[in-house]
C-alpha positions in Angstrom: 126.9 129.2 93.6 125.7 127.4 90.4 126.6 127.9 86.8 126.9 131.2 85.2 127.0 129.9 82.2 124.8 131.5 78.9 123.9 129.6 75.7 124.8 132.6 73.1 122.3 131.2 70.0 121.3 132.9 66.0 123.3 135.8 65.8 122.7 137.3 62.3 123.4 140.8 60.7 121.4 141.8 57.8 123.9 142.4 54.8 123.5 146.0 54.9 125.1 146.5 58.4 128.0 143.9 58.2 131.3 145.1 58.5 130.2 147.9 60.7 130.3 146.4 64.2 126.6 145.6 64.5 127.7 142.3 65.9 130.5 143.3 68.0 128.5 145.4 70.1 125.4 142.8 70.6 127.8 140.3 71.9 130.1 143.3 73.6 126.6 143.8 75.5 126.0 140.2 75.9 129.2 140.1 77.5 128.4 143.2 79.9 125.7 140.9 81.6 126.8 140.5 85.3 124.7 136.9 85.7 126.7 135.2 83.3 130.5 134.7 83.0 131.1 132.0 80.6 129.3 132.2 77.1 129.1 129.2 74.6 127.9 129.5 70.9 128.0 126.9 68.2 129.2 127.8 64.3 129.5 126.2 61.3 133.0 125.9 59.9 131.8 127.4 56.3 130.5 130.9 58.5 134.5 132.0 58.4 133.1 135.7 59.1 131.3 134.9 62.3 134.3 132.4 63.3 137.0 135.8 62.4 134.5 137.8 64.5 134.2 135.4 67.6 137.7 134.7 67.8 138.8 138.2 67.6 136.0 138.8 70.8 138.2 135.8 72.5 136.0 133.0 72.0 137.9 129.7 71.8 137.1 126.7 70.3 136.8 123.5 72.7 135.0 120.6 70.5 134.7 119.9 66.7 131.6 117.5 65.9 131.5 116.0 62.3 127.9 117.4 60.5 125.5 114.6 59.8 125.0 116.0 56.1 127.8 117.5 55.2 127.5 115.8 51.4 124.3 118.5 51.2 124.7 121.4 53.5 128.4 122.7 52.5 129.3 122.1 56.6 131.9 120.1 57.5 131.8 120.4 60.9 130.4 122.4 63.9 132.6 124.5 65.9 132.0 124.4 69.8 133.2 128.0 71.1 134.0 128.8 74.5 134.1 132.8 75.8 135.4 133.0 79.7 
């Protein structure tokens, strides 16, 4: 049967439309596609919107990887999430 696995990558909503579910239902629609059943997105631990957001969607995290330049970039870590 293969993987049904989908690579979920840059979602971003312009400041004007956060907070008003602009987000929730691109990934809600995502989430409608019959191919796919398990969806993985990476996020950086300093984006504590998006992490709130894909948590409350039921994405879970599975790995933690230290970020190489974390002294300049304000990112401690990247945050493997996992949506079944």
């Amino acid at each position: 049967m293969g993987e049904k696995k989908a690579w979920v990558e840059f979602v971003a909503t312009s400041v004007k439309y956060r907070g008003k579910g602009v987000a929730t239902a691109i990934m809600n629609h995502i989430f409608a596609l019959s191919q796919y059943n398990e969806y993985i997105l990476v996020v950086a631990d300093n984006n504590t919107n998006a992490l709130k957001m894909y948590e409350k969607l039921g994405y879970k995290e599975f790995k933690r990887i230290k970020h190489k330049y974390s002294k300049y970039s304000g990112i401690d870590h990247m945050i493997y999430m996992k949506y079944k």
